[in-house]
N, C-alpha and C positions, 0 to 999 in steps of 0.2 A: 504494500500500500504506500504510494507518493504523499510526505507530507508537504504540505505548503503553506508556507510563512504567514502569520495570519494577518500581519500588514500587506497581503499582495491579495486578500480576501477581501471582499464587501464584508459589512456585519450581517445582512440579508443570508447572503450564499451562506456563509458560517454556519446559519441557525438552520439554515434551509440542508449541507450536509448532515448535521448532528441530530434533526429528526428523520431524516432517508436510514444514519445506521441505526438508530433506536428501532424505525418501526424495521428494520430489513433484521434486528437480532430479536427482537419480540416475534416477529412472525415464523424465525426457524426456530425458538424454543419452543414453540407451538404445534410446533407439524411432530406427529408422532414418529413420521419415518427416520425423522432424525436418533430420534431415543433408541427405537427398537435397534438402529446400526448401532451407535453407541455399547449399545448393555447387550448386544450379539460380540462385538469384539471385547466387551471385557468376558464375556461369559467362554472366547475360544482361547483367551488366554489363561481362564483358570481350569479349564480343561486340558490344556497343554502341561500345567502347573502338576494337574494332578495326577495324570497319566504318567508324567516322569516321577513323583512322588512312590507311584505305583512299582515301580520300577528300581527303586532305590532301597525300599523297607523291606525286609527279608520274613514279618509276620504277614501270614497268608488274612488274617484277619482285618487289617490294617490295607493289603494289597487289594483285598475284596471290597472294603470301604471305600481308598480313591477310587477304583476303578466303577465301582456301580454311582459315587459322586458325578463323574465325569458322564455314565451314560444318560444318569437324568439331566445335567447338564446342558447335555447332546438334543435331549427330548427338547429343549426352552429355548435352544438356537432354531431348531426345527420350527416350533411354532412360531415364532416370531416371524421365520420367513413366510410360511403358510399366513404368516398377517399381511406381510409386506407387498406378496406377491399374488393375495387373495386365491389363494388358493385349494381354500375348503370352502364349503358351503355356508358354514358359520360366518364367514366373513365377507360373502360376497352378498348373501342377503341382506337388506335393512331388517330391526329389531319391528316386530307386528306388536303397536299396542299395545295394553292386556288391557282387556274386560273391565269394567266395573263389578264388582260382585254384586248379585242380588241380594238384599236385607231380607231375612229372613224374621219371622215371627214365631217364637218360642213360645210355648204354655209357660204358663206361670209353675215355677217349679214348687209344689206341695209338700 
């Protein structure tokens, strides 16, 4: 990003850049696509973490813990994509309403 002197700025342009980044960093904290990428790469680097963990501890008990950490892991990078790239059903439909329940009249309980 070029800066520029802010005597070679109007005061106008100035205020008129500092709300283009405001709304252009508010509106990508907003977009989910952003997070799910986000918390996908932390999520392959602690599966990377734990996989070599797995590998390192000589208790089969311990090796069994990273290792099934890492497959559910696995399972939350999965969905996320399956968010990202709509690719289940759940995702690609919009949410149907729900109902109002009907009120119901009880007897007076004796």
């Amino acid at each position: 990003m070029m800066r520029i002197a802010v005597s070679e700025v109007s005061p106008r342009r100035l205020m008129q850049r500092e709300n283009e980044s405001h709304v252009m960093k508010t509106h990508s904290k907003k977009n989910p696509l952003r997070h799910t990428q986000k918390i996908k790469k932390r999520f392959r680097r602690l599966i990377e973490h734990l996989r070599e963990d797995a590998r390192k501890v000589t208790e089969p008990k311990a090796q069994a813990l990273f290792e099934t950490s890492a497959e559910v892991l696995t399972g939350l990078v999965k969905a996320l994509d399956d968010y990202e790239h709509k690719s289940e059903k759940a995702w690609r439909t919009a949410p149907r309403p729900s109902r109002p329940k009907e009120r119901t009249v009880h007897a007076s309980r004796r």
